[in-house]
C-alpha positions in Angstrom: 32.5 -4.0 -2.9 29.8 -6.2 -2.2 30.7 -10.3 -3.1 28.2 -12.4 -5.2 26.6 -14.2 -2.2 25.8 -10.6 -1.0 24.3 -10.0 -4.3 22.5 -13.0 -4.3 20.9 -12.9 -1.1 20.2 -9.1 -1.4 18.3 -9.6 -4.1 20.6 -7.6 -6.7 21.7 -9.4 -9.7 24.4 -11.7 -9.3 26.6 -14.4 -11.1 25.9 -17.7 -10.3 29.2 -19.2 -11.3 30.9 -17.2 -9.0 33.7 -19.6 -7.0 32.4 -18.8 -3.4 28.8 -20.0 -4.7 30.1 -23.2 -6.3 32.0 -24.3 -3.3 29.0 -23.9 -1.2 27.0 -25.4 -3.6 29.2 -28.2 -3.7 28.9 -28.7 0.2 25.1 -28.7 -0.1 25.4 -31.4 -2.8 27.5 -33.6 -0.8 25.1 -33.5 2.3 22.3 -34.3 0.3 24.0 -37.3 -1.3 24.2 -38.2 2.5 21.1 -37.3 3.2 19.2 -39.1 -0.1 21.1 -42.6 0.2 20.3 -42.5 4.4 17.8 -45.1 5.2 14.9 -45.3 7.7 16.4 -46.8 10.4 18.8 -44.1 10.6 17.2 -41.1 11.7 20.0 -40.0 14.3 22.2 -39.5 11.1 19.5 -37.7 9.3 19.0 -35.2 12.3 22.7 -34.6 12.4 23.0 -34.1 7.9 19.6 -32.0 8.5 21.3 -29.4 11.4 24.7 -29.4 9.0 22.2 -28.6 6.0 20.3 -26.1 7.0 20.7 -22.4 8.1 18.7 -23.2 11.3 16.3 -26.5 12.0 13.9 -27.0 14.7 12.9 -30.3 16.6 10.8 -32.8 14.6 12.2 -32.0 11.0 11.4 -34.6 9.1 12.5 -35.5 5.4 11.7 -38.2 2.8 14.6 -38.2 0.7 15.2 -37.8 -1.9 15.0 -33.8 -1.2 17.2 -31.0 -3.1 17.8 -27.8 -2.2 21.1 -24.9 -4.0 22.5 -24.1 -0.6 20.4 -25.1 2.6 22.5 -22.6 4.3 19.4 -20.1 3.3 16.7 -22.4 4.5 15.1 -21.6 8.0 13.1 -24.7 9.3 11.4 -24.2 12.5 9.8 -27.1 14.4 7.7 -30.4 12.9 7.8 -29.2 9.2 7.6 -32.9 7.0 8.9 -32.4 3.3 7.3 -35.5 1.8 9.2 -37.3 -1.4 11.4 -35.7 -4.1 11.1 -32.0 -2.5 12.8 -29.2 -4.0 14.0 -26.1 -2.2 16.1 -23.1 -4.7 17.0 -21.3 -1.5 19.3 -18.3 -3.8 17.2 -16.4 -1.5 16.4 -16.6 2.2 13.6 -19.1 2.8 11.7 -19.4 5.7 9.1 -21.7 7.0 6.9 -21.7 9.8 5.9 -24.4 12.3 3.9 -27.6 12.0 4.1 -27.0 8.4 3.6 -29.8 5.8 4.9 -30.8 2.0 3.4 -32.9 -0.3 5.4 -35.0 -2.8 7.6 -32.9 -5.4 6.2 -29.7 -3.9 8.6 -27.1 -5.3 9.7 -23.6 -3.6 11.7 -21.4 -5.9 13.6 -18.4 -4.9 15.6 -18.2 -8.0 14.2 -15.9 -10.8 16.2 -14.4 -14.0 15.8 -11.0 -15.7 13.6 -10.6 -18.3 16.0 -8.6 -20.3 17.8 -11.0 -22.4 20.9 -9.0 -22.3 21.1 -9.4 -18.9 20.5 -12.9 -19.2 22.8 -13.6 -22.1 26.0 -12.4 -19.8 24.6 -15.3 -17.2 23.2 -13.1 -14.1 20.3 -13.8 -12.2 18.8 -13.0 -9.2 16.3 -14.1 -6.6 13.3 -13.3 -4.3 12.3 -14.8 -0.4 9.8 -16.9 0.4 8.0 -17.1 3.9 5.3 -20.0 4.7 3.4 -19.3 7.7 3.1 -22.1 11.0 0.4 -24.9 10.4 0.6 -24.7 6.7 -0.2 -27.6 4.1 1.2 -27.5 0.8 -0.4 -30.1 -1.7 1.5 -32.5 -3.8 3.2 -31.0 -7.2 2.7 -27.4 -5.8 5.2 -24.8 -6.9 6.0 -21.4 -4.6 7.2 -18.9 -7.0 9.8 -16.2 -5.8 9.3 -13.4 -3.4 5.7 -15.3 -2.3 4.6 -15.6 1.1 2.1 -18.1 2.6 0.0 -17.0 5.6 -0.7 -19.1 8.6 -3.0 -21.7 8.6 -3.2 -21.7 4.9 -4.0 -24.9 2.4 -2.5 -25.0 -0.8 -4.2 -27.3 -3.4 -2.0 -30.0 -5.4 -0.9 -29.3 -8.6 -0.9 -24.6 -7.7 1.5 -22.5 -9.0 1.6 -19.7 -6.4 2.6 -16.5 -7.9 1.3 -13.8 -5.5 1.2 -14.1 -1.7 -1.7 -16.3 0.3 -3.5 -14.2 3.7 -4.0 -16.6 6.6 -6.3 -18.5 6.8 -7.1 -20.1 2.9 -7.7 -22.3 1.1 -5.9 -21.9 -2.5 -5.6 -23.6 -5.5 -5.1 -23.5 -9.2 -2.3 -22.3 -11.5 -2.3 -19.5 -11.2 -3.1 -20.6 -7.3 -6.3 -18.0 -6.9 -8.3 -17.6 -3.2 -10.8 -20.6 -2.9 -12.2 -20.2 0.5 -11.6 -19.9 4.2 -10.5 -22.9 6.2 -11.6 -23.2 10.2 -8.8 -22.7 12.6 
């Protein structure tokens, strides 16, 4: 029988309240406590919260706290990615992002989704979709990444998108819903 957090990340319907998901949510809280009262001039500490955070972080991870995430265990950071201030990550659902990619402040990257049966609703299970974000991406200010959405490489989304469907490589996108603006040079 499969648990919860096999559920979860599987993409089936799970509970949320289940006791193996609240003591890893609980972990994640209590690193990014850590992480949002660090200061500046303590970056050595932030490198070692960010590495105990996360499911995998390259080099050059950089964070302006505060930053929130459900788990960070789902989260795969790969080199120089910036999440600028008051970041939020719902990582329910694997969550991986590319090199040289860059956050605006309160950019917003949900995973997390719930049915749209309100039985299944009322008895508290939900469920959740992956997001991918290409290398050398730039995600404006205030954007949100809905789940299951993926984000070629090279792409720009605008401040302020709501990205519902996936981005090719290579655009610029903006809007709510976010909607193909144009190519950007490489």
């Amino acid at each position: 029988m499969k648990s919860e957090k096999d559920k979860m990340l599987s993409g089936e319907l799970y509970d949320p309240r289940d006791a193996q998901l609240a003591s890893e949510g609980r972990r994640a809280r209590l690193l990014l406590k850590a992480l949002n009262e660090s200061r500046d001039d303590q970056q050595e500490a932030r490198a070692r919260i960010i590495k105990e955070l996360f499911g995998a972080a390259g080099e050059g991870v950089w964070i302006e706290p505060p930053f929130y995430c459900d788990y960070g265990s789902n989260i795969k950071l790969d080199s120089k990615v910036f999440f600028n201030f008051n970041c939020v990550i719902l990582d329910v659902a694997p969550v991986s992002i590319g090199n040289d990619v860059l956050f605006g402040p309160a950019a917003q990257l949900y995973t997390a989704t719930h049915p749209m049966s309100a039985e299944e609703r009322r008895r508290g299970l939900e469920f959740a979709k992956p997001i991918e974000v290409g290398d050398d991406v730039w995600v404006g200010g205030g954007a949100i990444i809905c789940p299951g959405v993926r984000i070629g490489a090279r792409s720009v989304i605008g401040a302020g998108s709501v990205v519902t469907d996936n981005i090719p490589e290579g655009i610029f996108a903006a809007g709510n819903p976010c909607r193909i603006i144009r190519e950007v040079e490489n």
